[in-house]
FIKEDO-178248 format. One record per residue (C-alpha): residue number from 1; residue in three letters; x, y, z. Coordinates in steps of 0.1 Angstrom, whole numbers, plus 5000, padded with zeros to 4 digits. Example, Ala and Ser with C-alpha at 12.3 -4.5 7.8 and 13.67 -1.06 7.14 Angstrom:
+-----+------+------+------+------+
: pos : code :    u :    v :    w :
+-----+------+------+------+------+
:   1 :  ALA : 5123 : 4955 : 5078 :
:   2 :  SER : 5137 : 4989 : 5071 :
+-----+------+------+------+------+
END
This chain:
+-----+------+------+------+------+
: pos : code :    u :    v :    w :
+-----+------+------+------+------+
:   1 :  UNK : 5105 : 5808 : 6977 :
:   2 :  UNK : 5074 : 5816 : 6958 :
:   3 :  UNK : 5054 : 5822 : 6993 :
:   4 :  UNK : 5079 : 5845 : 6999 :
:   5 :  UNK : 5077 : 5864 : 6960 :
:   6 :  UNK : 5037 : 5862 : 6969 :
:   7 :  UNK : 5046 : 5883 : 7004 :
:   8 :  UNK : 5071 : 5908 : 6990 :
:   9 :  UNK : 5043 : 5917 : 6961 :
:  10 :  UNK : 5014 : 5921 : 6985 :
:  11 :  UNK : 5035 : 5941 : 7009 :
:  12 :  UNK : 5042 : 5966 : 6976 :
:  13 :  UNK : 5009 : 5964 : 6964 :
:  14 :  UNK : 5000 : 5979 : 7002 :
:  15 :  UNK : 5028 : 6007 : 7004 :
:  16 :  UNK : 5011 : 6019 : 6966 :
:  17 :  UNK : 4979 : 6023 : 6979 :
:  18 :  UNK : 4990 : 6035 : 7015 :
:  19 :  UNK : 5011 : 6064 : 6993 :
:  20 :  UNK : 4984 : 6068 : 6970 :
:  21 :  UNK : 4960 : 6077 : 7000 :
:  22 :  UNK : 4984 : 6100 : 7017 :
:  23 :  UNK : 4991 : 6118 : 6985 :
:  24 :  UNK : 4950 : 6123 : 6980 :
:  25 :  UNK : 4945 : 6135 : 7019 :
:  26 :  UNK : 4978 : 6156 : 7017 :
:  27 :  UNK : 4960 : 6174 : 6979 :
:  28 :  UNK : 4930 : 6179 : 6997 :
:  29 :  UNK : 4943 : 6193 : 7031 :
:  30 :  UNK : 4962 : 6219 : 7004 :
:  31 :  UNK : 4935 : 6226 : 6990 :
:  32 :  UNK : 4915 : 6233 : 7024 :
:  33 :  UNK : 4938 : 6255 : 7030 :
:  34 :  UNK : 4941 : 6274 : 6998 :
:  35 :  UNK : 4906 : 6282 : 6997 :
:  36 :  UNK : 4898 : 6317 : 7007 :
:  37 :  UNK : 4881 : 6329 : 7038 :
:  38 :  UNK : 4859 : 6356 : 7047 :
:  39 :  UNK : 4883 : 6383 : 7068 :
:  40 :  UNK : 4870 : 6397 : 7102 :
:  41 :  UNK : 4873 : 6431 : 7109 :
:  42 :  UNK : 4864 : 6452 : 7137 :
:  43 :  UNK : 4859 : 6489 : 7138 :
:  44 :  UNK : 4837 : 6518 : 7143 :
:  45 :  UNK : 4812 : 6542 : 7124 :
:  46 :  UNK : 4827 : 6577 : 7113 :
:  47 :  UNK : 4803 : 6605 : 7100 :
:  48 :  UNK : 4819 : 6636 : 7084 :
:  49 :  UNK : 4805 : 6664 : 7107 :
:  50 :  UNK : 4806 : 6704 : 7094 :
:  51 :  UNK : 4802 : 6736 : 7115 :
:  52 :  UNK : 4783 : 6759 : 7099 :
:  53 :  UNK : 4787 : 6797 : 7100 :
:  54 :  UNK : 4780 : 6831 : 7088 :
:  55 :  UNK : 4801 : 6849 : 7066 :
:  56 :  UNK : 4792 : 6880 : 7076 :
:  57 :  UNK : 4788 : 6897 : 7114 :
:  58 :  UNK : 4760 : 6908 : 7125 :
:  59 :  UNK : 4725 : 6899 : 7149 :
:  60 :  UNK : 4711 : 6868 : 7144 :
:  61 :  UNK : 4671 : 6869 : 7136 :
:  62 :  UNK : 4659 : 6832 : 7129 :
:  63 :  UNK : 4671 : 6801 : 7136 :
:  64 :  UNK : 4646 : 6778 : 7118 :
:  65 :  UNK : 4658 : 6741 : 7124 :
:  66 :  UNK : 4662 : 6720 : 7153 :
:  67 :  UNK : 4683 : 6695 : 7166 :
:  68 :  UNK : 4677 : 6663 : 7147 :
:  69 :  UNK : 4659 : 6677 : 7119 :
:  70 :  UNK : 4667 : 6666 : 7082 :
:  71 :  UNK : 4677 : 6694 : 7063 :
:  72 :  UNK : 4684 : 6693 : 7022 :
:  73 :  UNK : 4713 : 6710 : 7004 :
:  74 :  UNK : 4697 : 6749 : 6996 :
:  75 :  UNK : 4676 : 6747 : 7022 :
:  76 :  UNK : 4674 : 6781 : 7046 :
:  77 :  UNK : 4682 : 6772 : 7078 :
:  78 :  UNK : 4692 : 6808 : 7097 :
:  79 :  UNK : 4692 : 6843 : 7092 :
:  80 :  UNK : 4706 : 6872 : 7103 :
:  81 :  UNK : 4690 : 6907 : 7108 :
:  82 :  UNK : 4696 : 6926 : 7072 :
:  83 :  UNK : 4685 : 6961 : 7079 :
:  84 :  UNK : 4721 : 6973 : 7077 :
:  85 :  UNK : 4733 : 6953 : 7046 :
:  86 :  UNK : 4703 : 6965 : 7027 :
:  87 :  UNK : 4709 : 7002 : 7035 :
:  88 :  UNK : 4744 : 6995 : 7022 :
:  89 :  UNK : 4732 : 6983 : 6990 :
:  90 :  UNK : 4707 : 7009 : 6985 :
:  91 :  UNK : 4739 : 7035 : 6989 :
:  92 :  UNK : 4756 : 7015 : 6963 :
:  93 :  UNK : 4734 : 7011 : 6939 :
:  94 :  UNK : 4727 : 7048 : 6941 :
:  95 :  UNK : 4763 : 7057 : 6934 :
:  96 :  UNK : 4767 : 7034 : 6903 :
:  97 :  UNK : 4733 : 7057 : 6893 :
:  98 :  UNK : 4747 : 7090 : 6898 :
:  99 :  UNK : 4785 : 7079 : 6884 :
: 100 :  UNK : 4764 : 7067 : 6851 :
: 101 :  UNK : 4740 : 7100 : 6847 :
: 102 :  UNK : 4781 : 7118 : 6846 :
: 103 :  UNK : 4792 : 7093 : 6820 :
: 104 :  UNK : 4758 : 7099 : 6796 :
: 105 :  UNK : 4769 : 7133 : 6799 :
: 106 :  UNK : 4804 : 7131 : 6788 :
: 107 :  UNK : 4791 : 7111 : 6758 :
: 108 :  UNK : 4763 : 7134 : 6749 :
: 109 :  UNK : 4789 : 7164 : 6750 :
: 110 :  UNK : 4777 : 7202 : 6751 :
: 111 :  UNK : 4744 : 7210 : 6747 :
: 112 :  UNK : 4738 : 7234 : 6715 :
: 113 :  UNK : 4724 : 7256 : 6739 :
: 114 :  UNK : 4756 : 7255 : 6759 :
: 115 :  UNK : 4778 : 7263 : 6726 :
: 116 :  UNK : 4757 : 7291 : 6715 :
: 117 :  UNK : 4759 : 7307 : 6751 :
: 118 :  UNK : 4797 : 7307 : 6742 :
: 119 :  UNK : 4797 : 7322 : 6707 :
: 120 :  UNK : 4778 : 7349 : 6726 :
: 121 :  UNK : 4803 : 7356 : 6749 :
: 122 :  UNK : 4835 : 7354 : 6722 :
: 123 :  UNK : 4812 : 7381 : 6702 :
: 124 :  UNK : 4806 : 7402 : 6733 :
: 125 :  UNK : 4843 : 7405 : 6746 :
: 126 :  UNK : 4851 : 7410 : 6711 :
: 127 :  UNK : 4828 : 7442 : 6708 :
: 128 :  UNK : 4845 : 7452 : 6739 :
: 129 :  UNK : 4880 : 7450 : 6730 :
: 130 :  UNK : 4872 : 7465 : 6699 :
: 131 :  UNK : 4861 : 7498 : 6714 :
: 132 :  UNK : 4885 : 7494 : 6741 :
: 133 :  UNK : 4910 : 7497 : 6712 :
: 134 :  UNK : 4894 : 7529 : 6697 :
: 135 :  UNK : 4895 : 7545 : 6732 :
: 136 :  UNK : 4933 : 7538 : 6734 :
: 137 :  UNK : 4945 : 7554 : 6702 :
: 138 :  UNK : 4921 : 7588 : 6707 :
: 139 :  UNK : 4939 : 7588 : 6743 :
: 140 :  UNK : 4974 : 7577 : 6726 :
: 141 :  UNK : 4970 : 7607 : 6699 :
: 142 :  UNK : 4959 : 7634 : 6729 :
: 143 :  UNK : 4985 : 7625 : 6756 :
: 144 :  UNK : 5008 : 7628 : 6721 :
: 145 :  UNK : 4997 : 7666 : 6722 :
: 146 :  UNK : 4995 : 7668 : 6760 :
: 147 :  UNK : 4958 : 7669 : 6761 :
: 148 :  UNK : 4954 : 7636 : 6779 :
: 149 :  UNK : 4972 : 7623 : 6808 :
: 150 :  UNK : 4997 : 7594 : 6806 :
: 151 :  UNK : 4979 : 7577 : 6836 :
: 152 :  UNK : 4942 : 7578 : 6812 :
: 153 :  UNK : 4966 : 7562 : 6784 :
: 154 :  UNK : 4980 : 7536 : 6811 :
: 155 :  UNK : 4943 : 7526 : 6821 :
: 156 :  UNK : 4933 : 7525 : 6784 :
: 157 :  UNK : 4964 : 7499 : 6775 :
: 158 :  UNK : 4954 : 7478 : 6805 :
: 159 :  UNK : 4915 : 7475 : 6794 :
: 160 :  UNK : 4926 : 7462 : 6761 :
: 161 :  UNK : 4950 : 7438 : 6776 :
: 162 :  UNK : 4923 : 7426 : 6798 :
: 163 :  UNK : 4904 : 7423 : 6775 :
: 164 :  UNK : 4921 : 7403 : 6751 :
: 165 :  UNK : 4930 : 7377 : 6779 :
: 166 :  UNK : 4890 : 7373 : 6785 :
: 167 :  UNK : 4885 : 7370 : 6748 :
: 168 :  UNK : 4914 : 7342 : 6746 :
: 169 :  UNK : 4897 : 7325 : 6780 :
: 170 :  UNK : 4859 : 7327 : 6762 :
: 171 :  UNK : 4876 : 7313 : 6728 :
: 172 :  UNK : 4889 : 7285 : 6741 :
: 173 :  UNK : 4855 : 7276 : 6759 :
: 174 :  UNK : 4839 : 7276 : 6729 :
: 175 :  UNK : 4865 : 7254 : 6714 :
: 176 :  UNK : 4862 : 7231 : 6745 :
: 177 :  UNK : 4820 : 7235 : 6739 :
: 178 :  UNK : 4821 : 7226 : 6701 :
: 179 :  UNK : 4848 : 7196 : 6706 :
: 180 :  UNK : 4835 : 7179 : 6738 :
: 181 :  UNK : 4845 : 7158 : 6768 :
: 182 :  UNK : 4882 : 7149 : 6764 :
: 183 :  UNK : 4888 : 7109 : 6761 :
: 184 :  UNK : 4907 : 7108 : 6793 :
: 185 :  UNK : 4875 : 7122 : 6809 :
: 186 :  UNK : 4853 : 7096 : 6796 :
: 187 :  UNK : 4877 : 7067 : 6807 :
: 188 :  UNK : 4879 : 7082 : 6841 :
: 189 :  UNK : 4839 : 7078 : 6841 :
: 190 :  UNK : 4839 : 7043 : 6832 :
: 191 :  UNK : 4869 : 7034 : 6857 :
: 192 :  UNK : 4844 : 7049 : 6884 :
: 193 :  UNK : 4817 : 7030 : 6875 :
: 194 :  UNK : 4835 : 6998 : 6873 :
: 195 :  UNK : 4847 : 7002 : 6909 :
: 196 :  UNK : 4814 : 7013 : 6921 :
: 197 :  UNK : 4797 : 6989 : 6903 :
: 198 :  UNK : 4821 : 6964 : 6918 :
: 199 :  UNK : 4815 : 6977 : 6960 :
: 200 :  UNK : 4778 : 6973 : 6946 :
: 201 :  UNK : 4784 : 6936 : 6942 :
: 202 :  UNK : 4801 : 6934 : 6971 :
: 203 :  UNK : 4778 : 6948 : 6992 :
: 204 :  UNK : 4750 : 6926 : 6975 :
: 205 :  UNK : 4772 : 6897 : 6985 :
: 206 :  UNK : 4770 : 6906 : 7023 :
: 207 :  UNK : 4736 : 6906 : 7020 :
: 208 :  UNK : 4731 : 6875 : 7004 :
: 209 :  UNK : 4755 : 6862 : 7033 :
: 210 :  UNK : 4727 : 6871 : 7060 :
: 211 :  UNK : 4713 : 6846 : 7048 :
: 212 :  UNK : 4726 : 6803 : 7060 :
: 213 :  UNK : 4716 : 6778 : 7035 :
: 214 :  UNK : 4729 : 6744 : 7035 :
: 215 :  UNK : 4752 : 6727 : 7012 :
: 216 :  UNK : 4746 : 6691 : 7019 :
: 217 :  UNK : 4722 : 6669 : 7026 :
: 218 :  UNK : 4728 : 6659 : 7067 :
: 219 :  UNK : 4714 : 6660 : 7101 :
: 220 :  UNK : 4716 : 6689 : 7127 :
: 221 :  UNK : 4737 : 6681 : 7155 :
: 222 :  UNK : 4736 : 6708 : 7176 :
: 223 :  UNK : 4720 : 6742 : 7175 :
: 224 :  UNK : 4745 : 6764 : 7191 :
: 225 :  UNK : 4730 : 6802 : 7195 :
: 226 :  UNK : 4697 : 6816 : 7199 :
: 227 :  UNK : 4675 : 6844 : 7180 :
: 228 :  UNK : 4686 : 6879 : 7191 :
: 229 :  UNK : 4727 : 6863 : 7202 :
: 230 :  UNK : 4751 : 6886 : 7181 :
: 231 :  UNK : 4777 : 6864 : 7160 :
: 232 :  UNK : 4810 : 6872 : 7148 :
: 233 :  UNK : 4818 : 6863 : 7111 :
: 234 :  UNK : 4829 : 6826 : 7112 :
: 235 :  UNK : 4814 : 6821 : 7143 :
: 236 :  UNK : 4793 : 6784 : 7143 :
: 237 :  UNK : 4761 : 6788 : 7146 :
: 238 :  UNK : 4753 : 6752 : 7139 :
: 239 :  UNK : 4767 : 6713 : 7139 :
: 240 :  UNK : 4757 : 6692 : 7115 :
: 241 :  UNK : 4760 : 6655 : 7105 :
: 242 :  UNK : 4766 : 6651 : 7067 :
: 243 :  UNK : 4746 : 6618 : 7056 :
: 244 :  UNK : 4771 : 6606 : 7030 :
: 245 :  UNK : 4795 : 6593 : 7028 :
: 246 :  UNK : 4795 : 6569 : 7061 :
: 247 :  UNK : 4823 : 6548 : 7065 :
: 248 :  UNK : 4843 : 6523 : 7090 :
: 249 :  UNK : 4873 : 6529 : 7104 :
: 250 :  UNK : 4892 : 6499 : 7111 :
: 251 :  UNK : 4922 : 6481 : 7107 :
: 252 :  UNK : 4940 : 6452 : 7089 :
: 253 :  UNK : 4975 : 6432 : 7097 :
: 254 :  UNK : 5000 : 6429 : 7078 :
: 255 :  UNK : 4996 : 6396 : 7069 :
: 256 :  UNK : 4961 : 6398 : 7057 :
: 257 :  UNK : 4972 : 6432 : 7039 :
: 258 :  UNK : 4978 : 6410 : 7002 :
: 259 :  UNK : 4942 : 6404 : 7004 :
: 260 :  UNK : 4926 : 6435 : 7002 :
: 261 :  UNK : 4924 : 6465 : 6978 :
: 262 :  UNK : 4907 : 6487 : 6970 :
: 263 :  UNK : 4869 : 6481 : 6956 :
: 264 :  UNK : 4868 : 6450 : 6977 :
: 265 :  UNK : 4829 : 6439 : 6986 :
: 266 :  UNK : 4825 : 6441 : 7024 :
: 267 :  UNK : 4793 : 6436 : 7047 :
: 268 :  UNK : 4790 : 6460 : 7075 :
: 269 :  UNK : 4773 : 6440 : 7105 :
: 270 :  UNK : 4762 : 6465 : 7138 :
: 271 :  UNK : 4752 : 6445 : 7173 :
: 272 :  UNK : 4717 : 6463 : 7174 :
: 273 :  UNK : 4709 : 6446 : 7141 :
: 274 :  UNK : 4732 : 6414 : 7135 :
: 275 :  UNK : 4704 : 6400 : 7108 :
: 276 :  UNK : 4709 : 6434 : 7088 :
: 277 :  UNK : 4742 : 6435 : 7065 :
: 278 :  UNK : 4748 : 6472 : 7051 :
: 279 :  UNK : 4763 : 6471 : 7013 :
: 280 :  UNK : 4800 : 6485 : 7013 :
: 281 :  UNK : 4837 : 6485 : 6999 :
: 282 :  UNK : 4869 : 6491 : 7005 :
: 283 :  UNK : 4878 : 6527 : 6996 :
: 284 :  UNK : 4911 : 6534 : 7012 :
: 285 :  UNK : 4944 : 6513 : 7027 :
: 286 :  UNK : 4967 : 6536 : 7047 :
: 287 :  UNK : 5008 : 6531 : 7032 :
: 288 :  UNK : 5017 : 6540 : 7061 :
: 289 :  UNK : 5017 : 6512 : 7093 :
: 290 :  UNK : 5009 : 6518 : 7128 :
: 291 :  UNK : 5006 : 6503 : 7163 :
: 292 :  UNK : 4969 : 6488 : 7168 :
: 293 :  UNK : 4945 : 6512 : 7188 :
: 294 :  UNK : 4933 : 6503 : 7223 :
: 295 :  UNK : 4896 : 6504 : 7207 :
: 296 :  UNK : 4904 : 6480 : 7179 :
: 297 :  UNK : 4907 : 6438 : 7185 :
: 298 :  UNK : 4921 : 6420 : 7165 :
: 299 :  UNK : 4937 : 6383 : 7162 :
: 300 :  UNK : 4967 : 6395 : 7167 :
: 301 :  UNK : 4989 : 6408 : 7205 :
: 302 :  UNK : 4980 : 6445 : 7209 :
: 303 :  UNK : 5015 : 6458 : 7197 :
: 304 :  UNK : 5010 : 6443 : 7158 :
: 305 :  UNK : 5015 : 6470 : 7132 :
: 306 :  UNK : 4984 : 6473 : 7116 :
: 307 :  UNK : 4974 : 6492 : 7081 :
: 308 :  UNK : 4940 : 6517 : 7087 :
: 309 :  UNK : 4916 : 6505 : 7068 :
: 310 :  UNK : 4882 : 6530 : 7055 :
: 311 :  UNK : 4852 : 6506 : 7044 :
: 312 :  UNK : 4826 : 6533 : 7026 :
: 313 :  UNK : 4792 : 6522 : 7035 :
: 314 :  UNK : 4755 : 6524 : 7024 :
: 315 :  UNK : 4735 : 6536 : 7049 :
: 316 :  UNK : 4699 : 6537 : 7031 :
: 317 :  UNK : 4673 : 6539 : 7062 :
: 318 :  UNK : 4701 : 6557 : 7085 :
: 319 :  UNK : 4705 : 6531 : 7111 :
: 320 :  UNK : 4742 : 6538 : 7112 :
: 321 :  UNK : 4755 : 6565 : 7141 :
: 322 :  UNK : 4786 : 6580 : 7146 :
: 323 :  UNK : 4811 : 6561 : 7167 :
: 324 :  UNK : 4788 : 6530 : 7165 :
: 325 :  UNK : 4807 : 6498 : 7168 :
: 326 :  UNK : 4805 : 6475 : 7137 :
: 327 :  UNK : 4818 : 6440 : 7123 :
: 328 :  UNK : 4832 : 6444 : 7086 :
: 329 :  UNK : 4832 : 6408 : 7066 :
: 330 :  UNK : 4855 : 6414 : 7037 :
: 331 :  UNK : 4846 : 6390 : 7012 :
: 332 :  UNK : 4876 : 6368 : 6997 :
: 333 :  UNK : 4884 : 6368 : 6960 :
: 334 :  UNK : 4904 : 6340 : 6941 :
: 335 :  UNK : 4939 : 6346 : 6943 :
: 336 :  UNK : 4944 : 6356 : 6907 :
: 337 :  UNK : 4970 : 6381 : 6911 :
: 338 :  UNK : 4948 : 6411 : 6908 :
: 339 :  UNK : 4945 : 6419 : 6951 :
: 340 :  UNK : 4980 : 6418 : 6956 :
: 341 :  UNK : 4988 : 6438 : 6929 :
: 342 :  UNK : 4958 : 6462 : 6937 :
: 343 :  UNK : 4971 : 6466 : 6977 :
: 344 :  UNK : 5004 : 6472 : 6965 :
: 345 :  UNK : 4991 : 6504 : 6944 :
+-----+------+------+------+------+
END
């Protein structure tokens, strides 16, 4: 009986630690399995590429980069031949001229000369009419006694009515001399000046559009027209490759999705340099999913929906090329909450 006590005890002692084992190998397989992992992407290089054009039409005159060169944002890179828009500005700039020489003379009014001319006048019509006068009632007072023919008297009245219109017409000049431009007059000026002042500007502007300077720091891509080839406004002239930003396009399953957001530190690995890594992050997750590419691998069967994926990368010395194929390593983050609730922002 107590051989048998002694059995049943060992045998319990055993199943304890047997348990207690199993429960220490099943704790660490769980946390195996919760650790994080590295995830695998693969995808390609995209570079933002710009045509760029004239604004205006016209001859073109220089082109003064090549394919491959390195050109800085402001930098001249074409022109076209400007003879035209310069003869256009010159005729603009001489219209705002003449349209202000009118306005100074509105606002300097009439010249004293120019009021005294008209007092001269009003005095000399007024001379007139006063003798025309005289003439009339001498004839008036003969025809009276027949000694003077009503067709003299009819001449007579028609001198001093012309004359009195004429002395009206050389009054009111004088008023117009000694008062001045009206104000309508001078606001008509300025409304002229403003509108050829502003076909001055816009002329300048076509000018200033003969000329192609860039806007961004990139790499020519391909020169499309020669010196002396006439171009159409909009017309691309050139093909450039805009140095940032460079970025992966690539995608991610769905059940990697909670992982990622946005910000996430990622290595960008090429198969021309596996020992360089290129700095980048995780700057946009598409909402919307999609069937996987033919170009992209992943773990999953080719008709997985997948989210697009846009990894924005450093590309210091330029070793990354449009369409190149690539290897993104998204590094993992403690699951604290903070990627799942970024990814489903």
């Amino acid at each position: 009986m107590a051989t048998q006590k002694k059995l049943t005890i060992g045998l319990a002692v055993v199943v304890a630690i047997a348990a207690a084992g199993g429960y220490a190998a099943y704790d660490f397989w769980q946390r195996q399995q919760s650790t994080p992992t590295d995830i695998v992407l693969y995808g390609n290089i995209d570079i933002r590429e710009a045509d760029l054009a004239f604004n205006v039409a016209g001859r073109i005159d220089n082109m003064l980069v090549e394919e491959g060169d390195q050109v800085e944002n402001g930098q001249l890179i074409a022109t076209l031949e400007a003879d035209i828009y310069q003869a256009e500005v010159a005729a603009a700039k001489a219209r705002v001229g003449a349209q202000r020489a009118g306005l100074d003379r509105l606002l300097a009014g009439s010249r004293p000369e120019e009021i005294k001319g008209a007092r001269a006048d009003v005095r000399a019509i007024e001379a007139e009419l006063e003798d025309a006068r005289a003439n009339l009632q001498r004839t008036e007072k003969l025809a009276k006694d027949n000694f003077a023919s009503l067709q003299k008297r009819d001449e007579d009245r028609a001198r001093v009515s012309s004359l009195k219109a004429q002395l009206n017409a050389a009054q009111q000049k004088l008023s117009l001399a000694i008062r001045g431009p009206r104000d309508e007059d001078i606001a008509e000026a300025r409304a002229q000046i403003r509108a050829d002042e502003a076909g001055l500007t816009l002329t300048q502007r076509r000018l200033d559009y003969s000329k192609l300077y860039a806007k961004d720091k990139a790499t020519v891509k391909t020169r499309i027209v020669e010196p002396g080839a006439v171009v159409l406004a909009q017309t691309p002239v050139y093909t450039i490759a805009l140095s940032d930003p460079v970025w992966v396009r690539t995608y991610v399953s769905e059940p990697d999705l909670g992982r990622i957001h946005p910000g996430m530190t990622a290595e960008v690995v090429t198969d021309s340099a596996p020992d360089r890594a290129y700095e980048g992050w995780v700057g946009f997750i598409s909402p919307v999913a999609e069937f996987t590419p033919k170009t992209v691998e992943t773990r999953e069967v080719r008709t997985s929906l997948v989210y697009r994926l846009r990894v924005y990368v450093k590309n210091p010395d330029n070793g990354l090329r449009q369409g190149m194929p690539v290897t993104v390593h998204l590094k993992s983050e403690p699951d604290d909450g903070k990627a799942s609730e970024s990814a489903s922002q």
